[in-house]
MIKOL-740764 format. One record per atom (N, C-alpha, C): residue number from 1; x, y, z; residue in one letter; atom name. Coordinates in pm, whole numbers, always signed. Each point is the difference from the previous one (the first is absolute). Example, Ala and Ser with C-alpha at 12.3 -4.5 7.8 and 13.67 -1.06 7.14 Angstrom:
BEGIN
SITE    nr        u        v        w   rest   atom
SITE     1    +1319     -569     +780      a      N
SITE     1      -89     +119       +0      a     CA
SITE     1      +90     +120       +0      a      C
SITE     2      -35     +105      -72      s      N
SITE     2      +82     +119       +6      s     CA
SITE     2      -77     +109      +73      s      C
//
This chain:
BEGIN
SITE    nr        u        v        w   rest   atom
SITE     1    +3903   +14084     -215      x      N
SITE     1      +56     -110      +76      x     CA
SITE     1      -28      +26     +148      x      C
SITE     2      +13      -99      +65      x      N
SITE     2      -68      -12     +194      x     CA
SITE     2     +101      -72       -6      x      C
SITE     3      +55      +27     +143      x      N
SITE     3      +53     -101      +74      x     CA
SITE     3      -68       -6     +110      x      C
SITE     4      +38     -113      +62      x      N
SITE     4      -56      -55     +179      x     CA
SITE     4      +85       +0     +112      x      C
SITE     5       +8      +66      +97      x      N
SITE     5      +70      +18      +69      x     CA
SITE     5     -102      -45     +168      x      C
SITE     6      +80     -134      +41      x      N
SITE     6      -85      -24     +139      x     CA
SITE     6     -136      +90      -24      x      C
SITE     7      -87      -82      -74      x      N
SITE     7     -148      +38      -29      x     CA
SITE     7      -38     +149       +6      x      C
SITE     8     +127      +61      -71      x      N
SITE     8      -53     +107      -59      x     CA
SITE     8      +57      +54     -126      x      C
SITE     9     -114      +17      -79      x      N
SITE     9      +37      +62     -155      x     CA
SITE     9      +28     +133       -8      x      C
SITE    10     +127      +21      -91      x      N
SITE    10      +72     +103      -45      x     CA
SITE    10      +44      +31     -118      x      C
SITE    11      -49     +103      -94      x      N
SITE    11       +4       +7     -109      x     CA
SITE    11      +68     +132      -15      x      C
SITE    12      +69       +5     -122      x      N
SITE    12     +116     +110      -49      x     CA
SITE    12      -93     +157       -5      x      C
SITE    13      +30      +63      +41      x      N
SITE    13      -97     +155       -8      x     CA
SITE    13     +170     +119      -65      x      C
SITE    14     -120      +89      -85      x      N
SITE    14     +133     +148      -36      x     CA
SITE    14       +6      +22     +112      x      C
SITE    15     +178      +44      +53      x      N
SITE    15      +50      +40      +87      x     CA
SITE    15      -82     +181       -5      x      C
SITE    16      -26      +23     +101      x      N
SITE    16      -94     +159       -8      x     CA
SITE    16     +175     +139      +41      x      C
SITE    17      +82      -30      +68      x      N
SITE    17      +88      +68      +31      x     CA
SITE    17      +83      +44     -147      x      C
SITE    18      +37     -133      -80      x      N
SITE    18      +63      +52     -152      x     CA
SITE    18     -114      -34      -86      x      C
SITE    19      -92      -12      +46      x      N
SITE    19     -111       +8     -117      x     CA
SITE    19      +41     -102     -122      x      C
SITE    20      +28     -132      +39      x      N
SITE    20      +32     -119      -76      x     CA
SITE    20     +138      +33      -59      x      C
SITE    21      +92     +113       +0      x      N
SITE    21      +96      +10     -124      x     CA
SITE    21     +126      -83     +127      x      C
SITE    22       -7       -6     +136      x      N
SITE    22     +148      -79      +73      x     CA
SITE    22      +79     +115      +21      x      C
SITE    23      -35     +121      -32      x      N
SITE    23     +154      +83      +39      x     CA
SITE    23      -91     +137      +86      x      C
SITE    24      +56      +50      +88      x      N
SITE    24      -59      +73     +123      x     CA
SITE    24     +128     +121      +23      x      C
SITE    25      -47     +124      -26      x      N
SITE    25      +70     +100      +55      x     CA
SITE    25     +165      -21      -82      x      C
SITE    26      +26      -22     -111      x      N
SITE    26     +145      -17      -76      x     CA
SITE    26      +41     -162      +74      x      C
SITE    27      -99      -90      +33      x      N
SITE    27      +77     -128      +58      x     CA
SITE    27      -90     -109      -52      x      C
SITE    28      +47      -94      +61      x      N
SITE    28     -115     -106      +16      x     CA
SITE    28      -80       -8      +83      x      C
SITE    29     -136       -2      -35      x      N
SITE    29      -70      +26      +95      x     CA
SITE    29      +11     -113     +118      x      C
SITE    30      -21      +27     +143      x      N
SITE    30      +48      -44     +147      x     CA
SITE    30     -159      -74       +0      x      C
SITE    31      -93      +15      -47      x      N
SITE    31     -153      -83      -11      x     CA
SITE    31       +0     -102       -7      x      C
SITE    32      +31      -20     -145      x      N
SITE    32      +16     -131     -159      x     CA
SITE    32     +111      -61      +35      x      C
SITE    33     +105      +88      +11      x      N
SITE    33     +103      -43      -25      x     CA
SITE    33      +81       -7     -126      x      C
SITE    34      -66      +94     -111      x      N
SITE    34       -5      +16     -144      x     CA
SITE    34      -49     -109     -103      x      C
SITE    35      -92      -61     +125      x      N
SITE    35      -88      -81     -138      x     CA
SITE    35     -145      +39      -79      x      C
SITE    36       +3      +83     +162      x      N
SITE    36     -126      +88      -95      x     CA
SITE    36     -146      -70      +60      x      C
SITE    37      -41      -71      +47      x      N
SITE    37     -100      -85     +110      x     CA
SITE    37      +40      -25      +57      x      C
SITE    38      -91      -46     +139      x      N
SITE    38       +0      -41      +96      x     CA
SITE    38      -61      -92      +30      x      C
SITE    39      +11     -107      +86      x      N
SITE    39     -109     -103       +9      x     CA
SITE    39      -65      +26      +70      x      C
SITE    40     -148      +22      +37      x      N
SITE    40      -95      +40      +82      x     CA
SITE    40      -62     -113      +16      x      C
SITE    41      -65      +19     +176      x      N
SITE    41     -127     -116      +31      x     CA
SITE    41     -145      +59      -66      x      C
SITE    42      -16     -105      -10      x      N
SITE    42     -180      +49     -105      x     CA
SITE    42      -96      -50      +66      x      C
SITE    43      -75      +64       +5      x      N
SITE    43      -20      +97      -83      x     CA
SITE    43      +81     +111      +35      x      C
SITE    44      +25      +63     -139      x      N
SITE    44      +95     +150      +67      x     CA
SITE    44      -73     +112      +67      x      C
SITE    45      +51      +74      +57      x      N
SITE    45      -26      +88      +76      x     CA
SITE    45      +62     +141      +13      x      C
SITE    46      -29      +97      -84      x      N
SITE    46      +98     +109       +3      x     CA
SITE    46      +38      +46     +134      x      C
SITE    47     +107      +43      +39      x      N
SITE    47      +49      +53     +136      x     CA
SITE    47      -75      +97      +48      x      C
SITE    48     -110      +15     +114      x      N
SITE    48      -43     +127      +55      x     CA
SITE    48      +61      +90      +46      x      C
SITE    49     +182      -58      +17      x      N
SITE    49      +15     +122      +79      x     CA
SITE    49      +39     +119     -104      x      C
SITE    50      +63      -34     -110      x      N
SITE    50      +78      +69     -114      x     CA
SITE    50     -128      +52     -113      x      C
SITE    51     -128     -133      +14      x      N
SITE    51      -66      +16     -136      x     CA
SITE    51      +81      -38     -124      x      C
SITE    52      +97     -164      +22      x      N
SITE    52      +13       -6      -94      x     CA
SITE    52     +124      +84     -106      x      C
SITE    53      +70      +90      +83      x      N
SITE    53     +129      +73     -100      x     CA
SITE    53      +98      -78      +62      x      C
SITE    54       -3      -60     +114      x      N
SITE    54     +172      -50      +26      x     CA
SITE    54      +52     +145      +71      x      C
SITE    55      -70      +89      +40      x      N
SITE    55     +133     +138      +27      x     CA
SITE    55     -117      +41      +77      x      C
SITE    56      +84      +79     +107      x      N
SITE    56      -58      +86      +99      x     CA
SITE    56      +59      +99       +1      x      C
SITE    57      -23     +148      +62      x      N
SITE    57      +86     +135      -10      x     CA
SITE    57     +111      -28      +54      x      C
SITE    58      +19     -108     +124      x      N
SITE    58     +151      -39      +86      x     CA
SITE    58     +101      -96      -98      x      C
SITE    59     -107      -43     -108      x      N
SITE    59      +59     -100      -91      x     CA
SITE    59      -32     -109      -56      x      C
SITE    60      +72     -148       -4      x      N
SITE    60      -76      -74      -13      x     CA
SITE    60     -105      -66      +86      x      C
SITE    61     -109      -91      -37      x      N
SITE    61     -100      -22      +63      x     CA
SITE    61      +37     -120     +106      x      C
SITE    62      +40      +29     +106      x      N
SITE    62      +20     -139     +109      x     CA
SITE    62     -106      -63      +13      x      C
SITE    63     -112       +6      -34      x      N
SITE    63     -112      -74      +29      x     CA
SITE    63      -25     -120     -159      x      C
SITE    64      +82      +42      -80      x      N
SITE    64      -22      -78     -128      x     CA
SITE    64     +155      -38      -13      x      C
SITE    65     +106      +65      +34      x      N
SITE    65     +115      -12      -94      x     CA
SITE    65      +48      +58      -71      x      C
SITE    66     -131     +102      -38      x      N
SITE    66      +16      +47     -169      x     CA
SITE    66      -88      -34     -112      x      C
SITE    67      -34     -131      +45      x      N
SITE    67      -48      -63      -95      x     CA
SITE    67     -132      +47      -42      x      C
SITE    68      -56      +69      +94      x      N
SITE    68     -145      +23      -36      x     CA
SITE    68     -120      -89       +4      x      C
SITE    69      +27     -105      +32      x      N
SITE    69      -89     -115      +76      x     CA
SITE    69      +16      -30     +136      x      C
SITE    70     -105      -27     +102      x      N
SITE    70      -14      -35     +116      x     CA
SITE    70      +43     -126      +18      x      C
SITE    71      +87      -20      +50      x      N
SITE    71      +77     -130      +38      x     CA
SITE    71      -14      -29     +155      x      C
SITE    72     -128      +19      +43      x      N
SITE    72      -60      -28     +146      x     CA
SITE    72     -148      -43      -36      x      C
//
């Protein structure tokens, strides 16, 4: 499924932080939101700064969310 958002398409991607399952560190994951995707602009784009895990050694990835997609 796509949606359109002010002429831009966004399609559901696995959340990369809980690795599609919604739950992060004994919680819900703070990414998804425990749904487990994310809606990404597409084409997708894995996050350069993380590579894509959602996590950095300081933590989660501020440049994604978490999510593990580039949302810039």
């Amino acid at each position: 499924m796509v949606y359109t958002y002010v002429d831009t398409e966004y399609a559901p991607e696995r959340c990369s932080l809980c690795d599609g399952t919604g739950h992060s560190e004994g919680g819900i994951c703070e990414a998804c939101g425990g749904q487990g995707n994310v809606l990404v602009a597409q084409p997708a784009i894995t996050c350069p700064l993380c590579n894509g895990s959602g996590n950095l050694e300081t933590g989660t990835c501020k440049a994604c969310g978490g999510s593990g997609w580039a949302l810039f």
